[in-house]
N, C-alpha and C positions, 0 to 999 in steps of 0.2 A: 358319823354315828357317835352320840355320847355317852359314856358310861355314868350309869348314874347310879346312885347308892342307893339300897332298898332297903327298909325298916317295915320291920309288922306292922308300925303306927301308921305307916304312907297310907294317902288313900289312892281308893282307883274306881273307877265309872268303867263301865263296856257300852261302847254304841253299837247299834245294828247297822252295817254300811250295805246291807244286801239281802235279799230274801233269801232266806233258809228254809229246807223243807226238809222229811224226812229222809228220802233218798238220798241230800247231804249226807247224812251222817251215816249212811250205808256206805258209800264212799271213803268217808276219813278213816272206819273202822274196821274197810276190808283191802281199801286202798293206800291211804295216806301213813296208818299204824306201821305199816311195816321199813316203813322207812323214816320215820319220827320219832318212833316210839308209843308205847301206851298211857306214860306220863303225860307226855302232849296232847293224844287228845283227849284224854281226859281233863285237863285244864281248858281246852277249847269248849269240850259239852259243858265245863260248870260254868264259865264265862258266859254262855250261851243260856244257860236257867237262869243266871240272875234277870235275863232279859223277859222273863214269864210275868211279870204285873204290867210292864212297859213295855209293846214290841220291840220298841226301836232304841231304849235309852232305859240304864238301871239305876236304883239308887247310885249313893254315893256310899263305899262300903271299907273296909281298913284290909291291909293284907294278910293281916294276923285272921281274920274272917277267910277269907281263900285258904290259909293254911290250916284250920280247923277241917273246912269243906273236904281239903283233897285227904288230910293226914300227912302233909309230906311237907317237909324242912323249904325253908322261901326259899335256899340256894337252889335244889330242884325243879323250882315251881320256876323261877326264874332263868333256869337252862332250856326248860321245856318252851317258856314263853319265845327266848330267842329261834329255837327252831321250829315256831309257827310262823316266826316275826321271816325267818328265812326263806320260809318254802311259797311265802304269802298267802298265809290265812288271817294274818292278825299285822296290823300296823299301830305303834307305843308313842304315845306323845306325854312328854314329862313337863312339868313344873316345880322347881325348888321354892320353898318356903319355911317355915317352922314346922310346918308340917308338908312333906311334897307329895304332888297329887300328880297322878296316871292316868291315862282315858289307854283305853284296850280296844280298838275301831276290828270289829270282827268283819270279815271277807266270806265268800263262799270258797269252796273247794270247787275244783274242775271237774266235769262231767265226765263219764267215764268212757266213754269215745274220745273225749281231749285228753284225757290220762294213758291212755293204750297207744295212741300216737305223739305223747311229748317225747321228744328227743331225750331228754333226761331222766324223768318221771318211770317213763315206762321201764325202760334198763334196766335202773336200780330198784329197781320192785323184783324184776326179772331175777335180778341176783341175789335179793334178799331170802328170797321165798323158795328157789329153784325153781326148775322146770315144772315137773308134778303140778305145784301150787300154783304157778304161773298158769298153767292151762286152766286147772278145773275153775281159778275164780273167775278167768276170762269167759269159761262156756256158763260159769253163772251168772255173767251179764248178757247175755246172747238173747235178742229175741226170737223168742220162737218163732215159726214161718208158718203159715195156713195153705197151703192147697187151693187158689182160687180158680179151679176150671172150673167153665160152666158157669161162673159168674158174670153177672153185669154191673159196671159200675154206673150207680143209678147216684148218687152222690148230690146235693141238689151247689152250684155253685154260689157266689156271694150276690151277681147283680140280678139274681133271679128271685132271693130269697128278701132282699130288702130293696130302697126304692130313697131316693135321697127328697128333703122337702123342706122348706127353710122353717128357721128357728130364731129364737130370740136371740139378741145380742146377748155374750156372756165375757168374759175374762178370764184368757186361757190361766193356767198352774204353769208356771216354769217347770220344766223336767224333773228340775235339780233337786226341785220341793220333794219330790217321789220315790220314794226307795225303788230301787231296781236291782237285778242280781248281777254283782259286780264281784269280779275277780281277780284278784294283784296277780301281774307278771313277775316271774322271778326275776332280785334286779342283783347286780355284781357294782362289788367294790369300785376291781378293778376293769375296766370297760378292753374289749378285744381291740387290734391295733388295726383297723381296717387300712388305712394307708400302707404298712408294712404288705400289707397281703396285696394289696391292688400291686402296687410299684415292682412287686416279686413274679407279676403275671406277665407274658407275654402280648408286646400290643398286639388289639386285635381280636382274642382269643376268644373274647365273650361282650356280647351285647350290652353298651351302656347302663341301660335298665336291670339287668341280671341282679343287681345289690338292691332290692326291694327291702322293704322295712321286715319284713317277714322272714326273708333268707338272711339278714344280718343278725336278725333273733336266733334263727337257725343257726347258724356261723359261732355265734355265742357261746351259745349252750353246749353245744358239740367240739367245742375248744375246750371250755370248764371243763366239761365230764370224760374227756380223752386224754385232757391236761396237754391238748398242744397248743403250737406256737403260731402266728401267723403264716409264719414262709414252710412247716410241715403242712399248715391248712389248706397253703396255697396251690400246694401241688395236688391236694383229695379236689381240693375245687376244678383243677383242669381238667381229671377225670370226670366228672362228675354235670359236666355241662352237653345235651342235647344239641341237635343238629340246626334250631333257632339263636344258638346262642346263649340261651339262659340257662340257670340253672337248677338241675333235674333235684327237688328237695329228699325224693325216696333214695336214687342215687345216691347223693350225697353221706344218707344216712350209714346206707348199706356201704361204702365204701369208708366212712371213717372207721362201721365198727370194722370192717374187714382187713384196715390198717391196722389197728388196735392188736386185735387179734393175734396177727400175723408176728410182730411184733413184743407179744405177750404171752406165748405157748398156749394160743386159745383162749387165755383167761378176759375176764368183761370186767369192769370198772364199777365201783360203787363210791359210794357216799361216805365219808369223814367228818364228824363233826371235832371239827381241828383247833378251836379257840381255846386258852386255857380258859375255865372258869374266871369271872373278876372275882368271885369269895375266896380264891386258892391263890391271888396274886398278893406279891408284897405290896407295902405301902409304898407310893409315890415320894418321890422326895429325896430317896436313898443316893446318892451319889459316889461313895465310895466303890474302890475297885470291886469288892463282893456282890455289891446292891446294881453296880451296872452288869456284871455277868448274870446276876439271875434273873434281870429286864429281859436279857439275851432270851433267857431258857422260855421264859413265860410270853414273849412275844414274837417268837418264829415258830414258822411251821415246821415239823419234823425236815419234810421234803427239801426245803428251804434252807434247812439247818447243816442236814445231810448234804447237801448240791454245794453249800458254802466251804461245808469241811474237805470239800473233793476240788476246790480251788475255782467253782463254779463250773464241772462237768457235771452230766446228771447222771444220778444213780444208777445202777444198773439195775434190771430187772431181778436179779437176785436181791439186793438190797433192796428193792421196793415191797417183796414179799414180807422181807423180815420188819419193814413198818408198818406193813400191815398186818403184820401177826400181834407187833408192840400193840398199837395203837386200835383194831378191830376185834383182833381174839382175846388180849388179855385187859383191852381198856383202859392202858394207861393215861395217865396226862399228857396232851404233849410236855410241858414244862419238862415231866419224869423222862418222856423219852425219849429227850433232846439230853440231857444228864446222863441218863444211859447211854446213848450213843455216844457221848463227848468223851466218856469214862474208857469204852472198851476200844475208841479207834486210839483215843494214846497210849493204853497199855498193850495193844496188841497188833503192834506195827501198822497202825491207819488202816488194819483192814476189821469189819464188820462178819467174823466167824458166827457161823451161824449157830452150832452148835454150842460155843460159848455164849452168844448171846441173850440163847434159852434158858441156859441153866442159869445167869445172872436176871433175866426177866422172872425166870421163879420164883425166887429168893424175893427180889424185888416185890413182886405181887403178892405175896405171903406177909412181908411186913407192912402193908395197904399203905405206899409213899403215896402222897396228892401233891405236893409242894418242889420248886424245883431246890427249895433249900432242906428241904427233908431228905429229900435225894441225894444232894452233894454232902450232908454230913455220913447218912446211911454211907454209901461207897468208901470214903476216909476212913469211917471206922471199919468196915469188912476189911479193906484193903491194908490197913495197921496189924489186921486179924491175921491175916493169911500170911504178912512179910514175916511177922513172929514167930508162926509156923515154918515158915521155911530157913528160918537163921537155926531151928534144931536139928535140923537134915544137916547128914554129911555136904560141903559144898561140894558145887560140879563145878564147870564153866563159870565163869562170875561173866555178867552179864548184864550193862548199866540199863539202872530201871526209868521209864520212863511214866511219867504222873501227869495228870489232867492241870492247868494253870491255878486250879482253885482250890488245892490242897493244902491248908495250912496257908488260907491268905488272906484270914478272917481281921489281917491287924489293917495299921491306919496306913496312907503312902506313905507319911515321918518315917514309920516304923523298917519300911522295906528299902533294899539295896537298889541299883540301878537295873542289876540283870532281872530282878523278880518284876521291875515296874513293865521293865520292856518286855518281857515275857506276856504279862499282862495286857498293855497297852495293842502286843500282836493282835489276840484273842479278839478285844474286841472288832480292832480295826475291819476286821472279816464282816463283819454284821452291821458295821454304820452305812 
């Protein structure tokens, strides 16, 4: 995937790769919205009007024109694009020039019987909206049922109703010529390790055939969204296999969430959108020791970040909540709340107090940080704030203070001692 730089001036095309109908867009905006956002689809239905003179292909238009359309800053339009580009409604093809140009290849949305049974889809809706909401939109997709007793189906069949008779030679259309309604798979970066899983299984256990293209999809998605591991997977899979050998795809379901679950005091799994922003990232090129720790901050996952600093054990469920409070409830960047988190495990004995945590995420969110170098000067300066305060107290215990690596390490390597570089040098070594 490449990151590409956007300017008002770029242009962009929208092509129709699919038939669109209204009932699409019942879907995006009673289905898709709750889990994308209303930014998104809104940028999808205006993507989608430019297509009104053209069905299938629109002008060529500037992006500074899309940001009049929506009212909203490119960096937004831009977040929004990516998690359409994610959920696969929308595929982006770039071209750099004097001016670079973007084609926006729009997709349909899933039908809403393929939505209420996606592995993943369905869940995080489920979670988004609660229960309540979860029902009543579902019985508003419900087709009503009629009463047919007493009826006959008189229906007239096809070889009854026409009669085949030759015709003149013609020259078929290739398919491809034809628009059709086509729907992108959700795809992952990182691809599941299916050999792990297999080589963890007992010979024997399950029929050749069982790993169908279908159940590896399945397999997939249900690894992403549980966040497990092949050889966790492989043990829901042993459960999870029928008296043929293969395996049961509702079982399966029902037994991940049931691990999950079990596992998580009840609690169900949602959606993260985890990237930092590229408008909220430093510039490339930075190589000094400050310029590679905030790579660090802007390019790992909290989760990731978190699991590194625990010497690569994973989080506890305790500490999962409180990234999910950083990162769901109050919106942080990850860059921020990877800084935050770096901040309060060295000041407070490597553990993730929760109570402290909040009342620093306040503060934090109050002074609206986006940057993970907004953040590390923020914390320097509170933290200078707070030692001043407490050199006017009566001392107690004296008590050696412990600091994050990147306090006061704004200078050059010339400038630093041996212990400060290796101090340093630690830090990163964790995340290469």
């Amino acid at each position: 995937m490449k990151n590409a730089t956007l300017l008002p001036a770029d242009m962009y095309q929208v092509v129709n790769k699919s038939l669109l109908n209204e009932s699409d867009k019942l879907v995006l905006s009673m289905l898709y919205m709750p889990i994308i956002g209303n930014t998104a689809v809104t940028l999808y239905n205006t993507l989608y009007n430019e297509l009104k003179a053209n069905n299938f292909i629109s002008n060529e238009l500037t992006h500074h024109h899309l940001m009049t359309n929506l009212g909203d800053t490119l960096e937004n339009i831009k977040e929004a694009r990516i998690r359409l580009e994610g959920i696969g409604l929308m595929k982006t093809y770039y071209m750099e020039g004097s001016v670079n140009s973007y084609v926006y290849e729009l997709f349909s949305p899933i039908s809403v019987s393929e939505f209420f049974n996606h592995p993943v889809f369905n869940m995080v809706f489920y979670n988004n909206v609660g229960k309540e909401e979860y029902l009543r939109i579902k019985n508003y997709f419900k087709v009503p049922t009629i009463n047919l007793n007493g009826y006959t189906d008189i229906t007239s069949p096809f070889d009854m109703t026409f009669k085949s008779r030759s015709y003149s030679n013609f020259e078929l259309l290739d398919e491809d010529d034809v628009v059709k309604k086509v729907k992108l798979p959700l795809s992952y970066e990182m691809m599941f390790d299916f050999d792990a899983l297999i080589s963890s299984m007992p010979k024997g256990i399950f029929n050749d055939k069982a790993l169908t293209k279908s159940i590896r999809d399945l397999i997939t998605h249900l690894s992403f969204l549980y966040n497990l591991d092949p050889i966790t997977m492989s043990d829901i899979v042993k459960v999870s296999i029928n008296e043929k050998g293969l395996i049961d795809r509702e079982l399966l379901k029902t037994n991940t969430r049931k691990y999950y679950e079990f596992n998580n005091n009840g609690r169900l799994p949602s959606l993260v959108f985890k990237s930092q922003p590229d408008y909220l990232r430093s510039p490339k090129g930075d190589n000094s020791y400050l310029g590679r720790m905030i790579n660090v901050f802007e390019t790992t996952k909290p989760y990731d970040f978190l699991k590194s600093k625990y010497k690569g054990v994973r989080p506890t469920e305790r500490d999962m909540r409180i990234l999910e409070m950083l990162i769901v409830d109050l919106k942080f960047n990850p860059a921020v709340c990877n800084v935050l988190i770096d901040y309060i495990l060295k000041t407070q004995d490597n553990r993730l107090v929760k109570g402290y945590v909040e009342v620093f995420a306040g503060e934090w969110k109050i002074a609206k940080l986006e940057t993970a170098k907004e953040a590390m000067e923020y914390a320097e300066k509170v933290h200078k704030k707070m030692k001043k305060l407490k050199e006017v107290k009566p001392k107690v215990t004296k008590k050696e203070e412990t600091i994050p690596e990147w306090f006061n390490k704004a200078q050059s390597k010339e400038d630093m001692d041996d212990s400060t570089k290796s101090e340093l040098e630690g830090f990163l070594k964790e995340f290469v």
